[in-house]
VEXLORO-677787 format. One line per 5 residues: number of its first residue (from 0); their letters; for each residue y, x, z of C-alpha. Coordinates in nm, 2 decimals, padded with zeros to 4 digits. Layout:
N
NUM	a	Y/X/Z ~ ...
//
This chain:
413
0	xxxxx	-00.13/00.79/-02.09 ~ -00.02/00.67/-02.44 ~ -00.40/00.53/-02.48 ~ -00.38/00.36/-02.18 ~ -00.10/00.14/-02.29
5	xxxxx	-00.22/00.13/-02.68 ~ -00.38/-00.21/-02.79 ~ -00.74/-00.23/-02.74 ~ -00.99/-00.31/-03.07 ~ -01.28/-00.40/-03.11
10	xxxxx	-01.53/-00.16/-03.29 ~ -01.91/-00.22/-03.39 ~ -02.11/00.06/-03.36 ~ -02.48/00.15/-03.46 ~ -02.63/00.50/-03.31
15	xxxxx	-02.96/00.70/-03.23 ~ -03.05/00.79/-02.89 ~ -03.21/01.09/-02.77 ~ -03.54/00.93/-02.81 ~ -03.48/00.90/-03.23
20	xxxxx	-03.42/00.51/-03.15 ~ -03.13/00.32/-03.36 ~ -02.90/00.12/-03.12 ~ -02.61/-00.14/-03.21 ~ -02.33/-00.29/-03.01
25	xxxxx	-02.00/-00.35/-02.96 ~ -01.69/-00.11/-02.74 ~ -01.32/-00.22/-02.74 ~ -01.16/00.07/-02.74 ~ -00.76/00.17/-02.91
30	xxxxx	-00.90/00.39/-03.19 ~ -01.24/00.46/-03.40 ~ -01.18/00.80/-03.28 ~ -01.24/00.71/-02.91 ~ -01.53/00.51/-02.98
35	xxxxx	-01.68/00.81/-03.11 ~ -01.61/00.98/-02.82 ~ -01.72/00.75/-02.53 ~ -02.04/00.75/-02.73 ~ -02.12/01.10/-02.72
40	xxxxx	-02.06/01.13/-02.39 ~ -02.30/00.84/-02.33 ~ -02.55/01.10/-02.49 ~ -02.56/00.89/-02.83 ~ -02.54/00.99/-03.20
45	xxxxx	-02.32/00.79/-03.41 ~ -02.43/00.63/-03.74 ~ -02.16/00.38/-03.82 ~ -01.82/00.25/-03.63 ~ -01.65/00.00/-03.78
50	xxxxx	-01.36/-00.23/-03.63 ~ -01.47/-00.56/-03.56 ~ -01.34/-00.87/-03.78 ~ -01.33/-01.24/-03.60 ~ -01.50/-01.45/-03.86
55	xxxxx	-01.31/-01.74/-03.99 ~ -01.52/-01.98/-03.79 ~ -01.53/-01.80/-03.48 ~ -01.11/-01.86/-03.50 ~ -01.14/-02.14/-03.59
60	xxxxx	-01.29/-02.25/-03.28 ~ -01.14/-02.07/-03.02 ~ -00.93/-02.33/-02.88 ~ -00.74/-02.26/-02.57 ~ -00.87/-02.43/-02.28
65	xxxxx	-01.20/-02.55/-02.42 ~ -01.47/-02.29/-02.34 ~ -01.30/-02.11/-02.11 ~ -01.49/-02.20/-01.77 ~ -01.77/-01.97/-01.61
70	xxxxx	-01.96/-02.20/-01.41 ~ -02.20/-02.07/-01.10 ~ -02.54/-02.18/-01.34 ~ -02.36/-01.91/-01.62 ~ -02.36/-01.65/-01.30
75	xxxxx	-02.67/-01.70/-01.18 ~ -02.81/-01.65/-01.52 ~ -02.57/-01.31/-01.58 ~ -02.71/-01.23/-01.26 ~ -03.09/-01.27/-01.28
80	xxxxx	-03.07/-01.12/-01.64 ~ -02.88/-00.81/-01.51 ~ -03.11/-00.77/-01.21 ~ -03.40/-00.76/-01.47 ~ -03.21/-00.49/-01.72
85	xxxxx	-03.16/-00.24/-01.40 ~ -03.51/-00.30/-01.26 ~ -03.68/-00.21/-01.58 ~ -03.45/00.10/-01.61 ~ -03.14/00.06/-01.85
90	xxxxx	-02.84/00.23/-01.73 ~ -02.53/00.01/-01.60 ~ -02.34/00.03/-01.93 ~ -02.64/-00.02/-02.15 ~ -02.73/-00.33/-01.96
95	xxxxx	-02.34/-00.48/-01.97 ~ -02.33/-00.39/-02.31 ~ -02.63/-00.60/-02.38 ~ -02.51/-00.87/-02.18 ~ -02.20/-00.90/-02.33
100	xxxxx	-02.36/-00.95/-02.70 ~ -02.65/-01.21/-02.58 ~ -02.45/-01.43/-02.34 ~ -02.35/-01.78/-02.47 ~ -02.02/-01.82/-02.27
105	xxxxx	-01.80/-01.63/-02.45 ~ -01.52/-01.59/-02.14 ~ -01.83/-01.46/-01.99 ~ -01.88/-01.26/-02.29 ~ -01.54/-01.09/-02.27
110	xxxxx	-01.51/-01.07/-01.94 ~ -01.84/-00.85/-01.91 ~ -01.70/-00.64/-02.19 ~ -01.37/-00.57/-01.99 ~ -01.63/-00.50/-01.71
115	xxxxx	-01.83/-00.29/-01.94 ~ -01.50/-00.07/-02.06 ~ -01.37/00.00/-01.62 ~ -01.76/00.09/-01.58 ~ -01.75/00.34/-01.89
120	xxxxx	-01.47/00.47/-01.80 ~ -01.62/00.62/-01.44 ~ -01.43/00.25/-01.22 ~ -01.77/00.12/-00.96 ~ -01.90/-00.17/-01.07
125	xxxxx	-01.78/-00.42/-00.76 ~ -01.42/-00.27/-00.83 ~ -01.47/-00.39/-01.22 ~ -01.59/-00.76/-01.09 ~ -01.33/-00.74/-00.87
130	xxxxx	-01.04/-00.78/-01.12 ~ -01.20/-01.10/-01.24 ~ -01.15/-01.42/-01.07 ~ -01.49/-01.59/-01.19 ~ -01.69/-01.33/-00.93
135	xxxxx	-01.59/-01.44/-00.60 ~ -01.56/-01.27/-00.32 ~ -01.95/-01.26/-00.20 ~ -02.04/-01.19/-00.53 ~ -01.81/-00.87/-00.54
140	xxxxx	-01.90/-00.75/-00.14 ~ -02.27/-00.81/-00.25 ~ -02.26/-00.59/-00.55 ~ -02.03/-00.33/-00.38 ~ -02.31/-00.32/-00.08
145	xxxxx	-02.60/-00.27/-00.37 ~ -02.42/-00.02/-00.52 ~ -02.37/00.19/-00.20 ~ -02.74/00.14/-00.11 ~ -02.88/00.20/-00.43
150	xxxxx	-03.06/-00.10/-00.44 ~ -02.84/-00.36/-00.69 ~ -03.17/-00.45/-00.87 ~ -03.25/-00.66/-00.53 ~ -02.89/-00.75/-00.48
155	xxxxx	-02.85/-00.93/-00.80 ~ -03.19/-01.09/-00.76 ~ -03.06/-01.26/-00.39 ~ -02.69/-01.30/-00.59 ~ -02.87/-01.54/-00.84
160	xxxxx	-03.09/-01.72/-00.55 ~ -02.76/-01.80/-00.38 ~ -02.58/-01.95/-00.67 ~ -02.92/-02.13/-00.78 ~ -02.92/-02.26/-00.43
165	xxxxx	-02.59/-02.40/-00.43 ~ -02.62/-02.54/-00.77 ~ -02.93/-02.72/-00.64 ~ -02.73/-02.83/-00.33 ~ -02.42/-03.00/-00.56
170	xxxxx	-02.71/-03.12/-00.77 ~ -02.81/-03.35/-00.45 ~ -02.44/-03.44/-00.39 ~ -02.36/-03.54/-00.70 ~ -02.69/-03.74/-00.69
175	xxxxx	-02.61/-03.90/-00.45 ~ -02.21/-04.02/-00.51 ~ -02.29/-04.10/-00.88 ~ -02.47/-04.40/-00.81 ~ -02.16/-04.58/-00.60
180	xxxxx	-01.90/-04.44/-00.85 ~ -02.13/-04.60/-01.11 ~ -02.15/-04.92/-00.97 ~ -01.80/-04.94/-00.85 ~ -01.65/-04.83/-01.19
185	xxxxx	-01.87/-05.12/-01.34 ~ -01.74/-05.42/-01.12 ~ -01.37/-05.29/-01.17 ~ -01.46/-05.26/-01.56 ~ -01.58/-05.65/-01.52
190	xxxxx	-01.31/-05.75/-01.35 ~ -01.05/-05.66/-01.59 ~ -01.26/-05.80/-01.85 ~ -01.29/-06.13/-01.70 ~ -00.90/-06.14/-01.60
195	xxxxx	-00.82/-06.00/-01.92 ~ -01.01/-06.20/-02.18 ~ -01.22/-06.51/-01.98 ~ -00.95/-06.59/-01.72 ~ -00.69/-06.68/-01.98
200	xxxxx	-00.94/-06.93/-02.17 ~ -00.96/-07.16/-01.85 ~ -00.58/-07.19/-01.82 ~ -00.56/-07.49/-02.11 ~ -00.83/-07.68/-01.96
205	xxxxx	-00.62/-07.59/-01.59 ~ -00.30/-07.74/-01.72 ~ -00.51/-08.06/-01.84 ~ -00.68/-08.17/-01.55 ~ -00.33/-08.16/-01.39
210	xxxxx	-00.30/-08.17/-01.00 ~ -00.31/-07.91/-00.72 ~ -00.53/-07.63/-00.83 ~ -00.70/-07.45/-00.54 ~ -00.55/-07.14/-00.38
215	xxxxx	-00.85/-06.91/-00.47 ~ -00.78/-07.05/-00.84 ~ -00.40/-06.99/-00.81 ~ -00.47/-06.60/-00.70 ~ -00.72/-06.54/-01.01
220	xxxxx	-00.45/-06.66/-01.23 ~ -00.19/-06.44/-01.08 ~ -00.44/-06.18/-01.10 ~ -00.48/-06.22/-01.47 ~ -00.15/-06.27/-01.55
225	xxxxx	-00.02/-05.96/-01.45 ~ -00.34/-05.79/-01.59 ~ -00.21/-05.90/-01.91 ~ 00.17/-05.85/-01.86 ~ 00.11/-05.50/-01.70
230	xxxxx	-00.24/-05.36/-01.81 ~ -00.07/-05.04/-01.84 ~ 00.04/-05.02/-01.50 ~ -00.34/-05.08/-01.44 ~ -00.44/-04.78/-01.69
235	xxxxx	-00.16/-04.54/-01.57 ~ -00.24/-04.60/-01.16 ~ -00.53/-04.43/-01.14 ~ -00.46/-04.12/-01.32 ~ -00.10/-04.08/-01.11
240	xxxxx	-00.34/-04.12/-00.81 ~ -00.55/-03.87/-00.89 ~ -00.32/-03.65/-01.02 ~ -00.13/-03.71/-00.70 ~ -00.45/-03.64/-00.48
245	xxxxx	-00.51/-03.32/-00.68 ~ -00.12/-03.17/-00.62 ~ -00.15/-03.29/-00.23 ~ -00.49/-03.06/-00.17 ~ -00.28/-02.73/-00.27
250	xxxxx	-00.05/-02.78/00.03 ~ -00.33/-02.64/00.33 ~ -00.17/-02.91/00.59 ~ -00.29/-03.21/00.34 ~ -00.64/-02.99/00.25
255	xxxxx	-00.74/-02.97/00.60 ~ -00.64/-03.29/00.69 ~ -00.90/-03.43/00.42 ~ -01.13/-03.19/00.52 ~ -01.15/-03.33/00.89
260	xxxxx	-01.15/-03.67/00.70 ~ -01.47/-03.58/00.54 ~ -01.68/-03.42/00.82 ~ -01.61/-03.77/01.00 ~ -01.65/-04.02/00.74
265	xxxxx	-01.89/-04.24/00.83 ~ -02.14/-04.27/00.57 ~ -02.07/-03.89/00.37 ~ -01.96/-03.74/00.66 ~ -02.28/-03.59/00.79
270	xxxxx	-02.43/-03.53/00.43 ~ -02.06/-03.31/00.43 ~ -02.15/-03.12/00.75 ~ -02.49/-03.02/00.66 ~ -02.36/-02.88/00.28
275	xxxxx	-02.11/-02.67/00.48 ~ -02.34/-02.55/00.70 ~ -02.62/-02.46/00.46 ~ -02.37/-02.27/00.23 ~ -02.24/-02.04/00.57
280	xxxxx	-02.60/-01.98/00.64 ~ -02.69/-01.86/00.29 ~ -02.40/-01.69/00.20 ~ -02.39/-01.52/00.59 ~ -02.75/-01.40/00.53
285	xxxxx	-02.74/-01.29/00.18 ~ -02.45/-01.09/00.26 ~ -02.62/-00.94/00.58 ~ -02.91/-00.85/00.34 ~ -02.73/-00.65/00.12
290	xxxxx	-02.63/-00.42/00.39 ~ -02.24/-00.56/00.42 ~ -02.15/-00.48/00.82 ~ -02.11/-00.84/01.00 ~ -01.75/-00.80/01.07
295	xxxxx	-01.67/-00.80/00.66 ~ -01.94/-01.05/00.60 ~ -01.82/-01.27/00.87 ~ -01.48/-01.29/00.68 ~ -01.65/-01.41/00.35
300	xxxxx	-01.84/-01.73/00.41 ~ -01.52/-01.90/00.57 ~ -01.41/-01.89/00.21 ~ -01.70/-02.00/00.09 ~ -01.80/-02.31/00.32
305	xxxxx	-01.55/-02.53/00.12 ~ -01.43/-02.72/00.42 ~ -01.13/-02.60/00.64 ~ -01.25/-02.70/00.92 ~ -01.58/-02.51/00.93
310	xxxxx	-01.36/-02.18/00.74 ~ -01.11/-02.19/01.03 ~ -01.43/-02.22/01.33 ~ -01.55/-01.89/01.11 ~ -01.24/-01.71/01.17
315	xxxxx	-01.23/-01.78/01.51 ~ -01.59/-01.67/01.54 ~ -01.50/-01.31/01.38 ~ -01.21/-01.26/01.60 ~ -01.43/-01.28/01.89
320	xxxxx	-01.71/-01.10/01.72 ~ -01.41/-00.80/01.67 ~ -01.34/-00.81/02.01 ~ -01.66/-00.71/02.11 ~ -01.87/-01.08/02.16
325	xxxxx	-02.18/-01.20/01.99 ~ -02.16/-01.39/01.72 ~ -02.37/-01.69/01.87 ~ -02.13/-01.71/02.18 ~ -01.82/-01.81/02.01
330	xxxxx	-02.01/-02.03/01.79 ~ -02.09/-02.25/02.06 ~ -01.73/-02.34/02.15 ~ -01.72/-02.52/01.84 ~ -01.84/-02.89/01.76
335	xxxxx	-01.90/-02.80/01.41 ~ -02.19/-02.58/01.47 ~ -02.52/-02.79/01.66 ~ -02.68/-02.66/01.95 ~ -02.98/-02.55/01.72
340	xxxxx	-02.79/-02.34/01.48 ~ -02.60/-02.15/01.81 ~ -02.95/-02.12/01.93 ~ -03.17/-01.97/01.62 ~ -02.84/-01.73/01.54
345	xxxxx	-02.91/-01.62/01.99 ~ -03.27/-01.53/01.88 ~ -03.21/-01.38/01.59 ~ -02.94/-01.16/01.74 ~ -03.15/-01.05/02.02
350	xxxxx	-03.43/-00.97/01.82 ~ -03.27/-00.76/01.53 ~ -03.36/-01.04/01.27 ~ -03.01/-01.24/01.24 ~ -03.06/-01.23/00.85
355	xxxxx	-03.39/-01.37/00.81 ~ -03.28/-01.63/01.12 ~ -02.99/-01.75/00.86 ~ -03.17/-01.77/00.59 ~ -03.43/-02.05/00.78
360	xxxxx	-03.12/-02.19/00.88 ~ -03.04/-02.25/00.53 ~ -03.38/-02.36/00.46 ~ -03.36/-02.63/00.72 ~ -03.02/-02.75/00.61
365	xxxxx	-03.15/-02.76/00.26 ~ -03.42/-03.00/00.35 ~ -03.16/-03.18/00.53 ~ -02.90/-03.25/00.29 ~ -03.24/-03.38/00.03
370	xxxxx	-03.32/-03.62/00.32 ~ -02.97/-03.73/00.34 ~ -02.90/-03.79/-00.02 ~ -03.26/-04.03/-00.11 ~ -03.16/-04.20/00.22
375	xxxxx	-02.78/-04.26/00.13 ~ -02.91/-04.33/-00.24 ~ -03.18/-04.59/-00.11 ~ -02.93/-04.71/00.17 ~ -02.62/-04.78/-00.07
380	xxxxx	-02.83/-04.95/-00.38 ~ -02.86/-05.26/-00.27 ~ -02.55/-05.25/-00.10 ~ -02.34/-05.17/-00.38 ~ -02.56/-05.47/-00.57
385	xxxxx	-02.45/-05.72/-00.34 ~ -02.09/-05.60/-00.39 ~ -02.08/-05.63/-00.73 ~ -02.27/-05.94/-00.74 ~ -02.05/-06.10/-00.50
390	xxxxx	-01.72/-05.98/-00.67 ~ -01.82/-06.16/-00.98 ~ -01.96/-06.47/-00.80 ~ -01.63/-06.46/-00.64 ~ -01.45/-06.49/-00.94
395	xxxxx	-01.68/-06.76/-01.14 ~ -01.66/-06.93/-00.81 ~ -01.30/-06.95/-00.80 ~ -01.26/-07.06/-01.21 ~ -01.52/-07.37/-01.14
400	xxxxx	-01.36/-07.46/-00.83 ~ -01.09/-07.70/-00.99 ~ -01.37/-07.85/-01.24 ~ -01.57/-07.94/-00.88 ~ -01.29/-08.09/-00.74
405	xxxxx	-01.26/-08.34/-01.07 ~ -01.61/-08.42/-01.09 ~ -01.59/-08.50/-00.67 ~ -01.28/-08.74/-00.78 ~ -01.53/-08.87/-01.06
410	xxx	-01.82/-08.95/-00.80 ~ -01.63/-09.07/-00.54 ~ -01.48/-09.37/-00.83
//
């Protein structure tokens, strides 16, 4: 019990297998004396153990908060790399171990140590992932399911297709909402430019011409003066917004609400749907795959959709699915699934294959969000073009305006 509670060290250690081979890695571990242990129960002669020594550089740049994120690209490499290490062989610990030296995140890093240290000391490996908050739920019932089928080489393998998938279906998303935020973060960008710093050099020449300037004049000059007056109100808005936005979605009233909000907006909305749907497909069938029974696997996509409304449908779906219904029935009672999905899920049901049917779901969904994003990219373009365009013809417009109505006065003379 006293080692349990004793602070954990970090020890390098170089030994010699059975096979004669000399092996090197790290073990955290209370004492030198454990470390020696743990290593001769893993069947290992030790040469040296030493405790490990940050170097000044490596403290130097661990900063809290930077570095610290474990992003689904860095699992679905941890994942593909362990499915190759058990395939060809190495034992669990072996492989973790190897992991944890080689990969370049270093919360990653330590977190696969901790996971390395539970596995050593006789934890399962899903219970070990479990205590971490960067594997999520599917990643966790996916592993515990290889584990109990002996087959986690396999697992892994699908684990790393999923989170590639998804990365390649944000990749599409974010492909096709940069190009508005773009454009739209450029015409505000030339607005303040021209209220700050070209608005201001018209007002002298204003003043001179005398007379009633024109209202779409008056309002620019407004504009500019409270640009000037009150930029920082300008700066500060948008980060209190978003800020605000950010706070609202923890309440699950306000998170749903949006959620709704998205699956009927009128130009993302369906591009929404189909990314919510292709993730419960995927993740549905992955989990099936690895053996998980459908009542536990039914309760992990609905946390993994990233939309309320589809999650909450999901629920719905299992509670009928407990109560003895198939799963394509209470589907059906619910707009957010089309008549096609409800219909391939019916087949696949009746004939034994509701996994694979899933995973062509997934496939078609995937081809659909592509289509949806080059057609929202080509669609908003020119739109977005022409709103920019016109903002700052707008503007010009309204600064030449009074300058017409003099040289009109001159003509008509």
């Amino acid at each position: 019990m006293a080692t349990g509670t004793a602070e954990l060290k970090t020890f390098e250690y170089k030994v010699r297998d059975q096979a004669g081979k000399t092996v090197s890695g790290t073990l955290d571990a209370p004492s030198q004396s454990t470390v020696a242990e743990k290593l001769r129960q893993m069947g290992y002669s030790p040469i040296t153990i030493s405790e490990q020594r940050p170097s000044a550089l490596k403290k130097e740049i661990s900063i809290p908060g930077l570095g610290g994120k474990v992003g689904l690209k860095d699992l679905a490499v941890f994942s593909r790399q362990f499915a190759t290490m058990i395939n060809s062989g190495l034992s669990l610990i072996r492989a973790l171990n190897i992991l944890a030296e080689q990969t370049d995140n270093t919360k990653l890093a330590e977190i696969v140590s901790q996971v390395r240290s539970d596995v050593e000391e006789g934890q399962p490996l899903a219970a070990s992932l479990a205590k971490h908050e960067v594997f999520p739920k599917l990643y966790v019932a996916m592993v515990r399911a290889g584990e109990t089928a002996g087959n986690l080489d396999d697992v892994l393998v699908r684990i790393a297709e999923t989170l590639e998938a998804d990365l390649e279906l944000r990749r599409k998303v974010k492909s096709a909402l940069t190009y508005p935020v773009v454009v739209l973060a450029l015409a505000v960008l030339c607005v303040i430019i021209m209220l700050i710093f070209i608005v201001p050099t018209f007002v002298g020449m204003f003043q001179s011409l005398g007379g009633e300037l024109p209202l779409p004049t008056k309002i620019l000059l407004v504009m500019s003066n409270f640009m000037q007056s009150f930029w920082y109100i300008v700066l500060l808005a948008p980060i209190a917004v978003w800020q605000g936005f950010k706070r609202a979605r923890k309440y699950p009233a306000v998170r749903y609400r949006l959620d709704q909000i998205k699956l009927k907006a009128p130009v993302f909305g369906p591009l929404f749907h189909k990314l919510a749907l292709a993730r419960f497909a995927r993740n549905l069938s992955g989990l099936l795959r690895a053996g998980v029974p459908i009542l536990s696997a039914l309760d992990i996509p609905s946390e993994t959709v990233n939309n309320g409304v589809v999650g909450d449908a999901l629920d719905e779906v299992r509670d009928s699915v407990e109560e003895g219904e198939a799963v394509s029935a209470p589907l059906e009672n619910h707009g957010v699934f089309p008549p096609m999905t409800v219909q391939m899920l019916a087949v696949g049901e009746e004939t034994g294959q509701m996994d694979l049917m899933l995973e062509k779901i997934a496939e078609f969904y995937d081809q659909e969000v592509k289509a949806t994003t080059e057609s929202l990219t080509a669609m908003l373009e020119p739109i977005m073009i022409a709103v920019l365009g016109g903002l700052v013809g707008a503007m010009v417009i309204a600064l030449y305006m009074p300058m017409f109505k003099i040289f009109e006065l001159i003509g008509q003379q």
